[in-house]
C-alpha positions as CSV (number, residue, x, y, z in Angstrom):
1,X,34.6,48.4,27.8
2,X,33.2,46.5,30.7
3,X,29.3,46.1,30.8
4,X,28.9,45.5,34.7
5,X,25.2,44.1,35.4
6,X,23.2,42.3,38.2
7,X,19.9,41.2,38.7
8,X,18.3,40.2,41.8
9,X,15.2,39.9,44.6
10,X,15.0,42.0,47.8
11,X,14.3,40.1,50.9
12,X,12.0,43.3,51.6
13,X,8.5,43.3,50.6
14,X,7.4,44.8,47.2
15,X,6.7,48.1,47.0
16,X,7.5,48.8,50.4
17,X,9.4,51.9,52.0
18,X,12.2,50.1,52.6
19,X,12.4,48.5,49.2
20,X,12.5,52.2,47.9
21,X,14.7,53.5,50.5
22,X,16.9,50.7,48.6
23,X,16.9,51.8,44.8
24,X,17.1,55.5,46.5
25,X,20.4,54.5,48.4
26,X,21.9,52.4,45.5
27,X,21.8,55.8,43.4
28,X,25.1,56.4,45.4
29,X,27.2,53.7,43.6
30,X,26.5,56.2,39.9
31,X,29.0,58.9,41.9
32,X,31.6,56.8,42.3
33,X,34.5,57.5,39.7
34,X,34.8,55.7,37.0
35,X,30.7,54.4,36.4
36,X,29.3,55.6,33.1
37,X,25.5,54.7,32.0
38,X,24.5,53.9,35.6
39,X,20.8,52.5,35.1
40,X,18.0,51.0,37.9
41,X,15.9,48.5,35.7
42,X,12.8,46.5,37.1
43,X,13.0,43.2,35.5
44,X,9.7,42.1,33.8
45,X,10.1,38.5,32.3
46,X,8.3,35.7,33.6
47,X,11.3,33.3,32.9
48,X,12.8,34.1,36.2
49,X,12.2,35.7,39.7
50,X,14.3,38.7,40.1
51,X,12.9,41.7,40.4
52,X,15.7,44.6,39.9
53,X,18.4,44.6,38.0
54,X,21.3,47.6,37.8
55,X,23.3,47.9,34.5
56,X,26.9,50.1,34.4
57,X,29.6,50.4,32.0
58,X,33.0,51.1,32.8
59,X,36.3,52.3,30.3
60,X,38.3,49.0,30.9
61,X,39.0,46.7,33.6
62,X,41.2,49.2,36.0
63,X,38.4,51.3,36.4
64,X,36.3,48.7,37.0
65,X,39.1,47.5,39.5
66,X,38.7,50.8,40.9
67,X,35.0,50.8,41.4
68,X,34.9,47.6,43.0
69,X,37.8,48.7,45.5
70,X,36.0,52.2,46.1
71,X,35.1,53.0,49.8
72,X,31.4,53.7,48.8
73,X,31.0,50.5,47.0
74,X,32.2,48.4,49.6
75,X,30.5,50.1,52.3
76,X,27.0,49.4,50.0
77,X,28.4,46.0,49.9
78,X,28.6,45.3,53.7
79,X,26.1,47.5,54.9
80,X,23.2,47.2,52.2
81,X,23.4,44.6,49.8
82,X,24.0,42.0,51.7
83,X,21.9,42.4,54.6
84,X,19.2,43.2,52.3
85,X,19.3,41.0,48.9
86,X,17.8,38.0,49.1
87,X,19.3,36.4,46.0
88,X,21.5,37.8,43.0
89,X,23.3,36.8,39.9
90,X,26.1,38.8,38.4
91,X,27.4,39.4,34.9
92,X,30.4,41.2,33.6
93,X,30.9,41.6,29.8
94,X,33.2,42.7,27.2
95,X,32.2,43.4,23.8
96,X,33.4,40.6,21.4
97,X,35.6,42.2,18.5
């Protein structure tokens, strides 16, 4: 199991229409094969400045191959995320055994 998560801060301002038109347009990536427990999650600790963070699990690490390498995730990738995020951090887990 791969716990795929990411926080980060919009360069859009908060609340705005195109901050929604964001989280609306990121509920594409929970379609793409292979994503399981897909979740949105506004970040409310103090200890840091991110706002949003999304959280998805995949089977193992070809489907999360797959995901990464999917037409719609790339296409988020070049077209949304990085125009529009201003700063992110990125963690992939595995459960210890």
């Amino acid at each position: 199991m791969i716990h795929h998560t990411v926080v980060f801060r919009l360069k859009h301002k908060e609340s705005s229409a195109d901050e929604a038109k964001f989280l609306a347009d990121a509920k594409q990536l929970a379609a793409i094969p292979g994503v399981e427990r897909f979740e949105q999650l506004r970040q409310v600790s103090p200890k840091n400045d991110y706002r949003f963070g999304f959280s998805m699990e995949f089977r193992d690490q070809a489907a999360y191959s797959r995901y990464n390498d999917h037409p719609d995730h790339v296409a988020f990738v070049r077209d949304r995320w990085i125009p529009e995020v201003e700063a992110f951090l990125e963690i992939d887990y595995e459960p210890l055994t």
